[in-house]
C-alpha positions as CSV (number, residue, x, y, z in Angstrom):
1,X,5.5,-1.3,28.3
2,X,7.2,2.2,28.2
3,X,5.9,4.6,25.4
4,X,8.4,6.1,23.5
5,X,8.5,9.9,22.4
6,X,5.7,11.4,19.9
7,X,7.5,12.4,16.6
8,X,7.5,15.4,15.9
9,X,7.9,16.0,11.8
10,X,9.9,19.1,12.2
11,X,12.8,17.6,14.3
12,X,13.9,15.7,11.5
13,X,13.0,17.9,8.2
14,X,14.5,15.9,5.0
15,X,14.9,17.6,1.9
16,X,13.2,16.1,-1.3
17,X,15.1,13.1,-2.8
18,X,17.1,14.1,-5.9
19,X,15.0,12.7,-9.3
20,X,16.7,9.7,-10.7
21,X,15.8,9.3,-14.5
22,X,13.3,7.0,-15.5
23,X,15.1,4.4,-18.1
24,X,13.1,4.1,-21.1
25,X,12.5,1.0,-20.9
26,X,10.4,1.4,-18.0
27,X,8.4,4.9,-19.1
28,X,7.4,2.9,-22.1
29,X,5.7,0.7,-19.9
30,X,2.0,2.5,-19.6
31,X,2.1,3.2,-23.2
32,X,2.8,-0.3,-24.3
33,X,0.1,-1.5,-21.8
34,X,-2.6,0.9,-23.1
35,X,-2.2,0.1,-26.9
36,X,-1.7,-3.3,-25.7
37,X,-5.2,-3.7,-24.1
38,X,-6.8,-1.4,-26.6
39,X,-5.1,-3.5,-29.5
40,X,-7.1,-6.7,-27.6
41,X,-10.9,-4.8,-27.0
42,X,-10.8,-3.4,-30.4
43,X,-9.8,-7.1,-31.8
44,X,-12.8,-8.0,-30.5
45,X,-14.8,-5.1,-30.6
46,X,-15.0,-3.7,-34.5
47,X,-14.5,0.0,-34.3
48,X,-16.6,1.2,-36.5
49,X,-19.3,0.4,-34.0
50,X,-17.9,1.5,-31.3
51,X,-17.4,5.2,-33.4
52,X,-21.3,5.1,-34.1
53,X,-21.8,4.3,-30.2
54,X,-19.6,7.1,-29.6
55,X,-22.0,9.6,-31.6
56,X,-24.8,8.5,-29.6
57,X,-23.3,9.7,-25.9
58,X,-25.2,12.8,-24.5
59,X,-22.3,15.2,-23.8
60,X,-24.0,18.0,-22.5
61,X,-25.8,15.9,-20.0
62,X,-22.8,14.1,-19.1
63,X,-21.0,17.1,-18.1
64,X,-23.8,18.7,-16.1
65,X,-23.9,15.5,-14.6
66,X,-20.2,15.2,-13.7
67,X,-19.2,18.7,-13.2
68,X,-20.9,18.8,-9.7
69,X,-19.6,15.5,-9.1
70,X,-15.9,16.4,-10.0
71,X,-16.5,19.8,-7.7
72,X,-17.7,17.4,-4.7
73,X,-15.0,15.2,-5.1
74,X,-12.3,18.3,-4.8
75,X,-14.0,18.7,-1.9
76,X,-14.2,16.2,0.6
77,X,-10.5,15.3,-1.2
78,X,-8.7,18.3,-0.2
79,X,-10.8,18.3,3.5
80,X,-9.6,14.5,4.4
81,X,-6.3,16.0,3.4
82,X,-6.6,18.4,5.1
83,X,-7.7,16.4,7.8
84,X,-4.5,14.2,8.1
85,X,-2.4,16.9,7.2
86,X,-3.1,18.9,10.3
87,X,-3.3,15.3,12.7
88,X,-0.2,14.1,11.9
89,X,2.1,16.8,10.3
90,X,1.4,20.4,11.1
91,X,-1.4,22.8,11.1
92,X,-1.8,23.8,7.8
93,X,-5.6,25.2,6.7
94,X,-8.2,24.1,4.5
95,X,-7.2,27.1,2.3
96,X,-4.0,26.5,1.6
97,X,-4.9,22.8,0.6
98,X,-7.3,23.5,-2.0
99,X,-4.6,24.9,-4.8
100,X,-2.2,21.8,-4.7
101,X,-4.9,19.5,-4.4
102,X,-6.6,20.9,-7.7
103,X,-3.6,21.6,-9.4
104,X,-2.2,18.3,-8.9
105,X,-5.5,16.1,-10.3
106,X,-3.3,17.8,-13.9
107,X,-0.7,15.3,-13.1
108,X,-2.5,13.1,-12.1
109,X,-4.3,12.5,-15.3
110,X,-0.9,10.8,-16.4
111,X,-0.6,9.1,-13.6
112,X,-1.5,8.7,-10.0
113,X,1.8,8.4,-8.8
114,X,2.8,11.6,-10.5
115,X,-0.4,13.5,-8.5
116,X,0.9,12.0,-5.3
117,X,4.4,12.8,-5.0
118,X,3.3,16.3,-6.7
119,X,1.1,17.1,-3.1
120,X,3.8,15.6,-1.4
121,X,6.6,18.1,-2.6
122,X,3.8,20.8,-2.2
123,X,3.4,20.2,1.7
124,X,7.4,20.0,1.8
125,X,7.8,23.2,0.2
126,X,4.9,24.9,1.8
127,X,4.2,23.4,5.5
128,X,7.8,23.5,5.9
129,X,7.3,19.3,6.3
130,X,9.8,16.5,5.8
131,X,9.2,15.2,2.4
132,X,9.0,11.6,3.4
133,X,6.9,12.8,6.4
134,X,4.8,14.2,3.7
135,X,5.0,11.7,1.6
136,X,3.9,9.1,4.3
137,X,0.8,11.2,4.5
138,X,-0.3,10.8,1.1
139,X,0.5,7.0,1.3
140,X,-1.5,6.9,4.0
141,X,-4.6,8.3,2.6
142,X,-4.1,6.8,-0.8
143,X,-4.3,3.2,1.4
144,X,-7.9,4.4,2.7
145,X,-8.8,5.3,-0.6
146,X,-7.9,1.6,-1.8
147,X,-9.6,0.4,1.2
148,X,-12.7,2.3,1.2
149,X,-13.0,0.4,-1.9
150,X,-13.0,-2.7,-0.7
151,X,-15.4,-1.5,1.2
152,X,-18.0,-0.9,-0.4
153,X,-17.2,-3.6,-2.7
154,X,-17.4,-6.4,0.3
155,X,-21.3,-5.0,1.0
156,X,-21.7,-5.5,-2.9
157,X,-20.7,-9.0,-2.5
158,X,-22.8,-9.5,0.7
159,X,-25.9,-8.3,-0.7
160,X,-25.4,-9.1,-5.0
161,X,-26.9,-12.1,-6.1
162,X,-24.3,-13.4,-9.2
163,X,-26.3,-13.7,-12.8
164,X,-24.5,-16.9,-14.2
165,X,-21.4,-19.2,-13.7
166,X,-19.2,-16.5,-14.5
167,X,-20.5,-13.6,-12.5
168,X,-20.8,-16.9,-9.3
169,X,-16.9,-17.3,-9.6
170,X,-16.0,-13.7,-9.3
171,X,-17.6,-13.5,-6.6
172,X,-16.4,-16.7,-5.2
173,X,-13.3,-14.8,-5.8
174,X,-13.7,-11.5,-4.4
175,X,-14.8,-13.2,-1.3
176,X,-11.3,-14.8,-0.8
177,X,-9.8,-11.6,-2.0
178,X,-11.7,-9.2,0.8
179,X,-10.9,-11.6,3.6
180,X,-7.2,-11.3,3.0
181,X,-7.0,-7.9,2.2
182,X,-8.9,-6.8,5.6
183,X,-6.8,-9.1,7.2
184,X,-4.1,-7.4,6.1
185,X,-5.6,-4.0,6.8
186,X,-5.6,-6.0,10.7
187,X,-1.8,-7.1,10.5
188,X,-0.7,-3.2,9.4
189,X,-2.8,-1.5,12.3
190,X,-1.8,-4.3,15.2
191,X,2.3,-3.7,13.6
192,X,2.2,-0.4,14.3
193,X,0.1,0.0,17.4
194,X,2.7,-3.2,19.2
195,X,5.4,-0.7,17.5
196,X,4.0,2.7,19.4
197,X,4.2,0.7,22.8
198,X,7.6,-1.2,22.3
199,X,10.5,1.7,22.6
200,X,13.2,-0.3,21.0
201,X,10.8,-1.6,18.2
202,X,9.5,2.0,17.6
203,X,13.2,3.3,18.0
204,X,14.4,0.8,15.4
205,X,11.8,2.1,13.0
206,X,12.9,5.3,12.9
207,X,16.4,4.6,12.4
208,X,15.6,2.5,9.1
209,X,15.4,4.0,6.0
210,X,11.9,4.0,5.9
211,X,11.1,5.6,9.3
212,X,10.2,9.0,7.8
213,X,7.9,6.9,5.3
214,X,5.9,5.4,8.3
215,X,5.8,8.2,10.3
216,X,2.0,8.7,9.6
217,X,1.0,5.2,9.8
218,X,3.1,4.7,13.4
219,X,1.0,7.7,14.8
220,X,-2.7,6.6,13.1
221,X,-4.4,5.1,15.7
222,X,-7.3,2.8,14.7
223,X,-10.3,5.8,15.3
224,X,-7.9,7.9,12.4
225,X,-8.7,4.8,10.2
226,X,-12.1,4.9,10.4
227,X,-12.2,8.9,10.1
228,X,-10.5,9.1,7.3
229,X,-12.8,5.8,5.8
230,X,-16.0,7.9,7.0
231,X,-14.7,11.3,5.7
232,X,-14.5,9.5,2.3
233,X,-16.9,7.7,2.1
234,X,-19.3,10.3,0.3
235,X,-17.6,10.5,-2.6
236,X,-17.8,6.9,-3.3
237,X,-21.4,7.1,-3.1
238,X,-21.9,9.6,-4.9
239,X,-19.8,8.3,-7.7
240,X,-22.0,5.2,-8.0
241,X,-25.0,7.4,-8.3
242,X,-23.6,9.5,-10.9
243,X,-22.7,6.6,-12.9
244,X,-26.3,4.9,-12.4
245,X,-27.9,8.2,-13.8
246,X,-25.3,8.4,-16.6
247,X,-25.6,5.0,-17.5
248,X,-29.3,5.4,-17.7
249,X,-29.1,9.1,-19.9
250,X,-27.1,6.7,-22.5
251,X,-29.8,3.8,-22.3
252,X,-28.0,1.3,-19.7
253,X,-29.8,-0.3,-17.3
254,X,-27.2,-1.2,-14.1
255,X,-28.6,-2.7,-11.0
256,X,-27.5,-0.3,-7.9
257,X,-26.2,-3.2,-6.2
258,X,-24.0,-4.1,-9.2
259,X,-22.4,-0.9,-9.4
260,X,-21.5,-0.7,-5.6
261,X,-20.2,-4.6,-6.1
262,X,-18.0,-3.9,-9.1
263,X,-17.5,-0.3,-9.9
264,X,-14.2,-0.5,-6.9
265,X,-12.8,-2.8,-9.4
266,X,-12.9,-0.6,-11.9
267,X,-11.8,2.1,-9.9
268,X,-8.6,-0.2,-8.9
269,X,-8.0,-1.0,-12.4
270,X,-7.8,2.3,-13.7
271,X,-5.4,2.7,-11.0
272,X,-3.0,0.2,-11.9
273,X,0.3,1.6,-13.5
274,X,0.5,-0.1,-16.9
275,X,-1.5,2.2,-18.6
276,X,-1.2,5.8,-19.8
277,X,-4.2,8.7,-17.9
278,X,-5.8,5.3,-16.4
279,X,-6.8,4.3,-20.1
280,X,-7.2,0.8,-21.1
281,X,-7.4,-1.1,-17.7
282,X,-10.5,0.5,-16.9
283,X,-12.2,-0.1,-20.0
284,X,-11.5,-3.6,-20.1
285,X,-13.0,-3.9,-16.5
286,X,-15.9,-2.3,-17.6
287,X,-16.3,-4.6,-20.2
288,X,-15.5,-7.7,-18.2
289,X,-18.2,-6.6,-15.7
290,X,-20.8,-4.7,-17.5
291,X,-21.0,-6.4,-20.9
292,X,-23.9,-8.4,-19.9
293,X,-26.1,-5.0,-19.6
294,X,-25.9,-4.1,-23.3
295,X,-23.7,-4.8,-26.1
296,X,-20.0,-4.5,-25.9
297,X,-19.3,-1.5,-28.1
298,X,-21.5,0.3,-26.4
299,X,-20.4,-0.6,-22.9
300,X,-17.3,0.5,-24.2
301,X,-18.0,3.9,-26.0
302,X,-19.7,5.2,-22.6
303,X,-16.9,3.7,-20.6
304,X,-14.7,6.3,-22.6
305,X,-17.3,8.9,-22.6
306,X,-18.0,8.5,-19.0
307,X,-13.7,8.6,-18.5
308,X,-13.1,11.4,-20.5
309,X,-15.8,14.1,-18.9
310,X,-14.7,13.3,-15.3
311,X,-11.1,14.1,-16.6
312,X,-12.2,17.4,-18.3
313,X,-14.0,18.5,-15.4
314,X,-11.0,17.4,-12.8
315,X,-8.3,19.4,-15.3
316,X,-10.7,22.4,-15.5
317,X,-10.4,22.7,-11.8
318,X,-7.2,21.9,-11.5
319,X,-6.3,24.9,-14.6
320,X,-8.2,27.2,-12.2
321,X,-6.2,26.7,-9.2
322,X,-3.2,26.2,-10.6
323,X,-1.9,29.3,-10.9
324,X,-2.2,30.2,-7.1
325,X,-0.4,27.1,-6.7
326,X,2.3,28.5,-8.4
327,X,2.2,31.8,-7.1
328,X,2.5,30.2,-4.1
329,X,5.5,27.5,-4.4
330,X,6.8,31.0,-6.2
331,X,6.6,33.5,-2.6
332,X,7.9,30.4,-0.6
333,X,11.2,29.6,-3.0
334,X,12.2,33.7,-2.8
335,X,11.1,33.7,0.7
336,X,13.8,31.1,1.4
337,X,16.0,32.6,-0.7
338,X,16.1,35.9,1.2
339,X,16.3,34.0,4.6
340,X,19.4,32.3,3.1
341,X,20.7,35.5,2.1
342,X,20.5,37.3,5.7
């Protein structure tokens, strides 16, 4: 079959949507959701415990602990975005990345869409890239990031032996769960790949409305994939072994294997947009997983702890950079204002 043209981002620059305004209703939605859940642990949990579990947390250790974490995460996350910035739109460098990157982890505190659509309008502004062709970057990372996951979660469930009836059925569950969910990891690669060989497939793709939105995912070839998975991966891993040694400084004892089985989960909980700076879900995974390692409330207090410290040290980074961010998005907006003007 004949091979249709490469796409080149700049041949069909798009401006940035215009912002529709959030109803209410629907910004109410995390906020509900997080005093929902929290209504629900602390019904069961009383608080007054879970205040005197609190008091017990080892702060400083916790920080030194995290802080070189939070500064390896930055990282290897503004590398792999680097990484696919370069492959797919243009050739932007590892220096420029590092300011949005940090800047945005302010955003997304709130929320993770916020963050994403923050680098997005970044790249648009400053690489001079369609915003959807930007955009379709990020998505496309943001699906390795769910996937390498998954995972790591599937070797958890290979190698974890389930304590219980409970733990048995999860994993039952998760079983079923990875199985679909790399099969449709399968279906998205083999759509794309029949797409990039069919010229009036791949032509009717970027006609839609959401050509510029798969723009990244129609050039990935299968070896981007499993770069971006491998480029990644360390920070996963080293979040588990973060999270074993903090657990242990507060007097939890987690099996390794556990963590790597069930900390993804966690991870894609906090994730989930019903909940306001990933508050809520995550603690209630954490309890649903981990309360068998040591009572509730404390489970709970060093789920917050444990929360709260990785989001200090990820907005401390981001406050350092974001001012050359700034500075930056500032020199671009007059530089196109002058251009405009000649």
């Amino acid at each position: 079959m004949a091979t249709g043209p490469a796409i080149d981002p700049r041949e069909a620059l798009e401006t940035s949507p215009p912002a529709r305004r959030t109803p209410i209703w629907r910004r109410a939605i995390p906020y509900a959701g997080t005093i929902l859940i929290f209504a629900l642990i602390f019904w069961r949990i009383p608080l007054h415990k879970v205040g005197e579990a609190l008091a017990q947390v080892p702060i400083v250790s916790f920080l030194a602990l995290f802080l070189p974490y939070s500064l390896f995460y930055f990282v290897i996350d503004s590398f792999v975005l680097t990484w696919v910035v370069r492959k797919f739109n243009v050739p932007m460098q590892y220096r420029d990345i590092l300011p949005i990157r940090a800047s945005m982890y302010l955003l997304a505190l709130i929320n993770t869409n916020l963050g994403q659509g923050g680098v997005a309008y970044y790249l648009h502004r400053k690489g001079d890239i369609g915003f959807l062709a930007a955009l379709s970057s990020i998505l496309f990372i943001a699906l390795m990031e769910i996937y390498q996951l998954f995972l790591f979660s599937t070797l958890g469930v290979i190698f974890y032996t389930p304590q219980g009836r409970a733990q048995s059925e999860i994993v039952a569950i998760l079983r079923i769960a990875y199985v679909i969910a790399w099969a449709a990891l399968g279906a998205i690669m083999i759509f794309f790949a029949i797409t990039r060989r069919h010229t009036s497939l791949r032509e009717w793709l970027e006609r839609s409305r959401g050509g510029s939105l798969a723009q990244t995912f129609l050039a990935a070839k299968p070896l981007d994939y499993i770069t971006v998975l491998l480029i990644k991966a360390p920070t996963f891993l080293a979040s588990v072994v973060v999270q074993y040694f903090a657990l242990a400084m507060y007097g939890i004892a987690v099996p390794f294997v556990k963590l790597i089985l069930f900390l993804p989960l966690i991870f894609l909980a906090a994730a989930l947009p019903i909940a306001v700076a990933h508050l809520g879900t995550s603690q209630a995974a954490w309890l649903l997983f981990f309360s068998g390692n040591a009572p509730a409330a404390r489970i709970l207090a060093y789920s917050l702890a444990a929360h709260f410290t990785f989001m200090f040290c990820n907005g401390a980074i981001g406050l350092l950079f974001l001012p050359r961010a700034s500075r930056e998005l500032t020199a671009v907006g007059l530089d196109r204002a002058a251009r405009s003007a000649n």
